[in-house]
C-alpha angles and dihedrals in degrees: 000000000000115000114248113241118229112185116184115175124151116234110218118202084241097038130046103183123091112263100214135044125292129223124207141192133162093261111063142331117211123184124183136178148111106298099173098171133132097048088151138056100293112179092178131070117267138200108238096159139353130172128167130241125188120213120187096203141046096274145151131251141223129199119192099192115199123182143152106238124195134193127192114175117164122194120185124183136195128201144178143160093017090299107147110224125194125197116177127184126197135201145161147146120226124192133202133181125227119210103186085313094326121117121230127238133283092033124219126015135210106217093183146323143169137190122213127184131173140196140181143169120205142168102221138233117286108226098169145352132182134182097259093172097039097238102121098242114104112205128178091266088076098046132090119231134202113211112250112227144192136182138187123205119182117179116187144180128193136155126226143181140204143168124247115195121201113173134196084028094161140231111296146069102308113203106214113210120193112195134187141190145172122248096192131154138159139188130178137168118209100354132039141270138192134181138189146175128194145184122238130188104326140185140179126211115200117191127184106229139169105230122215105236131221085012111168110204111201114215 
């Protein structure tokens, strides 16, 4: 019977690699820890956790990805004189697995992600007025106006799992990557916007398997 791996390491935001020991075995590697990284726009690829796992056959892997997810997007407009005004923030975290270089099936994933707008017409706040022309009317041309506004700020956390698939990985000692980054943007007219993405507590579960292959699954 073939001994069952447990791998516990702790993933620091300045250093990927696990702090303590590893242990291995033919079966499964699992690696767990608080990871709390990219909490910024990152356009590139990023290493949040890795472990190994040897396999002394041609077999298949199985990667059960976990991780806390959290959005913060913030949209502010400002309006006046009927003017409309649109600010839109967006953020997301996208995940890939790393095989010794390969990526996993299915590919990139999106963790999480959300897109917020808004828009609002106001017609401002009257501060003064005076008779400019001396006819005793007053109008809202001569009339200064301060500029309404509004903002919306959501901040989230979840946590979320899936499965990444690599077959025929060979015979060896196989180095998992898993790897993050941000996908954030933001625009606004006359008031402001901001948006962020970052990374909680993680683990990845890697488990050696034999695939059925060409299986065609009803619904």
């Amino acid at each position: 019977m073939n001994p069952k791996l447990s791998s516990l390491a702790l993933i620091c935001t300045s250093l990927l690699i696990p702090s303590i020991a590893q242990s291995q075995s033919a079966k499964s590697s699992v690696q767990v820890g608080n990871v709390n990284i990219l909490n910024a726009s990152s356009l590139s690829y990023q290493d949040i956790m890795r472990t190994t796992i040897r396999t002394s056959r041609q077999k298949d892997l199985v990667m059960d990805v976990s991780l806390e997810c959290g959005l913060l997007t913030r949209t502010k407009v400002s309006s006046k004189q009927g003017i409309s005004d649109t600010s839109s923030a967006q953020a997301g975290v996208k995940l890939r697995v790393l095989i010794d270089g390969r990526e996993a099936k299915p590919g990139e994933v999106t963790f999480c992600r959300r897109s917020q707008e808004l828009t609002a017409t106001f017609g401002g706040i009257m501060s003064e007025c005076s008779d400019q022309n001396g006819d005793g009317i007053l109008t809202a041309a001569e009339c200064t106006w301060t500029p309404e506004e509004l903002e919306l700020i959501l901040d989230t956390m979840n946590a979320n799992s899936f499965n990444f698939i690599l077959d025929n990985v060979g015979t060896g000692t196989h180095l998992v990557q898993v790897q993050a980054r941000i996908d954030s943007g933001s625009s606004a007219q006359l008031g402001s916007a901001d948006a962020k993405a970052s990374i909680g507590k993680g683990s990845i579960d890697v488990e050696e398997v034999r695939l059925i292959k060409d299986q065609v699954i009803d619904f």
